[in-house]
C-alpha positions as a Markdown table, in Angstrom:
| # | Residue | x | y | z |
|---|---|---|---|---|
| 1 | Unk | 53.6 | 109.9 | 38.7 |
| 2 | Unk | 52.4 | 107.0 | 41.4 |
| 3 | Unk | 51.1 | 110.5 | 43.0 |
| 4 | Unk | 49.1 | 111.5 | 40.3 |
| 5 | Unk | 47.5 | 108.0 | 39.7 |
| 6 | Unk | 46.7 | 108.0 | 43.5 |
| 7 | Unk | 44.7 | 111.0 | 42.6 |
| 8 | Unk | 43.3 | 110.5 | 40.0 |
| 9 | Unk | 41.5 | 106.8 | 41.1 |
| 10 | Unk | 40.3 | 109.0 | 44.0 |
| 11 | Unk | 38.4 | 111.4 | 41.9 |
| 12 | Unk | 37.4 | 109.4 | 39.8 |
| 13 | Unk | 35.8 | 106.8 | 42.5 |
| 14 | Unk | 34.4 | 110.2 | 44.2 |
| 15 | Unk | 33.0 | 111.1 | 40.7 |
| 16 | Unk | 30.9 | 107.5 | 40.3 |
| 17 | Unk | 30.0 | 107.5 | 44.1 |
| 18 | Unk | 28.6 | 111.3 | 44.4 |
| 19 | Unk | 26.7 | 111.3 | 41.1 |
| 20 | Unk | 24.2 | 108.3 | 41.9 |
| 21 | Unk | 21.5 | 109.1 | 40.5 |
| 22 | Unk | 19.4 | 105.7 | 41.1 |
| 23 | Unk | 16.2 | 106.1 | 42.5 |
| 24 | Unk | 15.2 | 104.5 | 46.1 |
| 25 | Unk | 12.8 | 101.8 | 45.9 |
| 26 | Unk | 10.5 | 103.5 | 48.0 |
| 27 | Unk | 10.5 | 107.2 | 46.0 |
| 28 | Unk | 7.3 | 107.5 | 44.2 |
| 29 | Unk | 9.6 | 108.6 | 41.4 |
| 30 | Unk | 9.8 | 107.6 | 38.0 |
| 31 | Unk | 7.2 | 105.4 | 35.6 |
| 32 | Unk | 4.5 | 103.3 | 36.7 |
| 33 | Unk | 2.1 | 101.4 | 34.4 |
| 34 | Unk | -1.6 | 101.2 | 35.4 |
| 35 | Unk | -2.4 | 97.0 | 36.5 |
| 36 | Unk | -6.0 | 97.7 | 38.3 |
| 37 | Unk | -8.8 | 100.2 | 39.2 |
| 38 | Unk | -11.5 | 100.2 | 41.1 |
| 39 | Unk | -14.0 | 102.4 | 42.3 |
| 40 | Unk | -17.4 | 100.8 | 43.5 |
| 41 | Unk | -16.5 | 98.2 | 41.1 |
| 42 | Unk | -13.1 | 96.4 | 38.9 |
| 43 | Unk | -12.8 | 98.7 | 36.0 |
| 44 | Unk | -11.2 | 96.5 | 32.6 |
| 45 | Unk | -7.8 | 97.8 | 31.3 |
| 46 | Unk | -7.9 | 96.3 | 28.1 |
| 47 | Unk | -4.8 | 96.0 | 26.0 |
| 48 | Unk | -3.3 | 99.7 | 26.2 |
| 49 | Unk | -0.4 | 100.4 | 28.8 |
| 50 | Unk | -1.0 | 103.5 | 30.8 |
| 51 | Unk | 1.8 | 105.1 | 31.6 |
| 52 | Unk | 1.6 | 107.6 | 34.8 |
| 53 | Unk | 5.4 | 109.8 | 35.2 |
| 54 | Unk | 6.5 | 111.2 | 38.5 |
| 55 | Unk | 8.9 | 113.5 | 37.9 |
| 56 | Unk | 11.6 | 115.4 | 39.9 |
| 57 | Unk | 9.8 | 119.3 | 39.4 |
| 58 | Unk | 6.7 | 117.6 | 41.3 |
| 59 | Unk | 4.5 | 116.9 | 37.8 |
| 60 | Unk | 3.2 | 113.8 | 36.4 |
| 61 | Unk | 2.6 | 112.9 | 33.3 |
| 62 | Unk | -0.1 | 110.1 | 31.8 |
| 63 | Unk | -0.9 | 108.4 | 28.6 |
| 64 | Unk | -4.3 | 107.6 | 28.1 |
| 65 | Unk | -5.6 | 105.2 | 25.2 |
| 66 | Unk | -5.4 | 108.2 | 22.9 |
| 67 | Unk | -4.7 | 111.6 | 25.1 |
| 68 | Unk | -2.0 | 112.5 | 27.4 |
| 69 | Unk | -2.5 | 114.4 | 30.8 |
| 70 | Unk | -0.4 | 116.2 | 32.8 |
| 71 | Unk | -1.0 | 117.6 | 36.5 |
| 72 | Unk | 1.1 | 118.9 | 39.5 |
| 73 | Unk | 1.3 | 116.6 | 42.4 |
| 74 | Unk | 2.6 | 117.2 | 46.2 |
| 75 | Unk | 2.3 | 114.9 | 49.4 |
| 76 | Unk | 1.9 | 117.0 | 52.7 |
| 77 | Unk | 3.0 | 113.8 | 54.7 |
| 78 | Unk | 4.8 | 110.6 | 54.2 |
| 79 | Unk | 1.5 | 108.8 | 52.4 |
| 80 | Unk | -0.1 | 111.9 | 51.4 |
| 81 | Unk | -0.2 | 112.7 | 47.5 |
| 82 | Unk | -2.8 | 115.2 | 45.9 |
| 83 | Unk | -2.8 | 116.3 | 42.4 |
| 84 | Unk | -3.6 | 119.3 | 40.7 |
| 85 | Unk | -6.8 | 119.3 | 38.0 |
| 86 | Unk | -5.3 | 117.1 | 35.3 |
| 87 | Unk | -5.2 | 118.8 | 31.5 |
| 88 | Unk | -5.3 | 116.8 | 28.9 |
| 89 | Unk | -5.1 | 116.7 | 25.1 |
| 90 | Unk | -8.6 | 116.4 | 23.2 |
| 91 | Unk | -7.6 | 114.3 | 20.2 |
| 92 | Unk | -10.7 | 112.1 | 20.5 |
| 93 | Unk | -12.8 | 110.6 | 23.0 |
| 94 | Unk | -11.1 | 108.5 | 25.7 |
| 95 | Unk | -12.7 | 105.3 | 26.5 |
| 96 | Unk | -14.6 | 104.8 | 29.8 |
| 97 | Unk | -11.4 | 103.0 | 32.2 |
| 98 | Unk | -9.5 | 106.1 | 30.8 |
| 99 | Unk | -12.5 | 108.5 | 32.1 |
| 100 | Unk | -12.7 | 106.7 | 35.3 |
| 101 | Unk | -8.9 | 106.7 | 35.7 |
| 102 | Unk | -8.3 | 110.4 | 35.8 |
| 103 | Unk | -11.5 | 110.4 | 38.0 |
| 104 | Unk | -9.5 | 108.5 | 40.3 |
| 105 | Unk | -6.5 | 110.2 | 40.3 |
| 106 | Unk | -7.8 | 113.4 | 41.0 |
| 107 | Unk | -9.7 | 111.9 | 44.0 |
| 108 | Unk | -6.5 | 110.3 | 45.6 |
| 109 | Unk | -5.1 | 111.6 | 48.9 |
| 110 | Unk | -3.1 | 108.5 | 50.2 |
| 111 | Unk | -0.4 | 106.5 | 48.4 |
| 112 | Unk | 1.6 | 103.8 | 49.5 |
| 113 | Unk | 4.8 | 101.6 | 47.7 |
| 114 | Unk | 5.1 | 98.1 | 48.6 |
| 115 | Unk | 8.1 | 96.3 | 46.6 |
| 116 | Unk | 7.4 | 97.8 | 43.0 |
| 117 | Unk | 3.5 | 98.6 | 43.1 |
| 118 | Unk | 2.5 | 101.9 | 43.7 |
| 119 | Unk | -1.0 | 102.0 | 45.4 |
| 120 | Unk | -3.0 | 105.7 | 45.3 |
| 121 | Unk | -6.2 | 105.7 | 47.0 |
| 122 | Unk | -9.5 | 107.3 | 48.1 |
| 123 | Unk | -12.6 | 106.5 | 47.7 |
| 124 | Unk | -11.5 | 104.4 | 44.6 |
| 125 | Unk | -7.8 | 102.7 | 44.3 |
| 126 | Unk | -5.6 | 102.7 | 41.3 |
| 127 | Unk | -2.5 | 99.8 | 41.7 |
| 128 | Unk | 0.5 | 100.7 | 39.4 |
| 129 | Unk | 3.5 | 98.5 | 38.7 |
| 130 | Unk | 7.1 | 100.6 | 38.8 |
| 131 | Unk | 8.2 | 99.9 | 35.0 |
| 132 | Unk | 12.2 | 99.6 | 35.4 |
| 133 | Unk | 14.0 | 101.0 | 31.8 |
């Protein structure tokens, strides 16, 4: 019996340590909401949360004040990032940060991660806050 519990607190503690599925701080991973943009000048957010998804299968998905976006995304280096053409819903028109946003995006070839802001830039420079759930 003592044998059995012996076992079993050793698969179990294998079980909790082996299936960690937190992500580092420094993996570009997971959901990051818009806090500035700039290109050539400060671009106002306004009041809607943009919400940009890195995902495992190397997409990313983004909600824009009223259509969402997806692209593919893939760094060739350690602060490398490029993304596909983004393809996005046409429900209405998109207001003009949302325009330049994508703009942006698609531009980016360099990304870097201090603490919990993302940072992708190029000749403009979207900053992103890592939104924890």
């Amino acid at each position: 019996m003592k044998n059995i519990l012996l076992l079993l607190v050793f698969l179990l503690s294998f079980t909790m340590t082996s299936c960690d599925k937190t992500v580092s701080k420094d993996s570009i991973l997971g959901k990051w909401e818009v806090i500035s943009l700039y290109k050539g000048k400060n671009f106002e957010k306004g009041n809607t949360d943009y919400i940009l998804e890195f995902s495992k299968n190397l997409t990313v998905r983004l909600n824009l004040d009223v259509n969402s976006c997806a692209a593919e995304y893939s760094g060739l280096c350690d602060d490398c990032i490029s993304f596909s053409a983004f393809r996005c819903t046409e429900i209405c028109c998109d207001n003009e940060f949302s325009t330049k946003l994508i703009e942006v995006l698609q531009e980016a070839t360099e990304y870097e991660i201090n603490s919990d802001i993302l940072t992708l830039k190029n000749l403009g420079e979207v900053k992103l806050k890592r939104v924890f759930e």
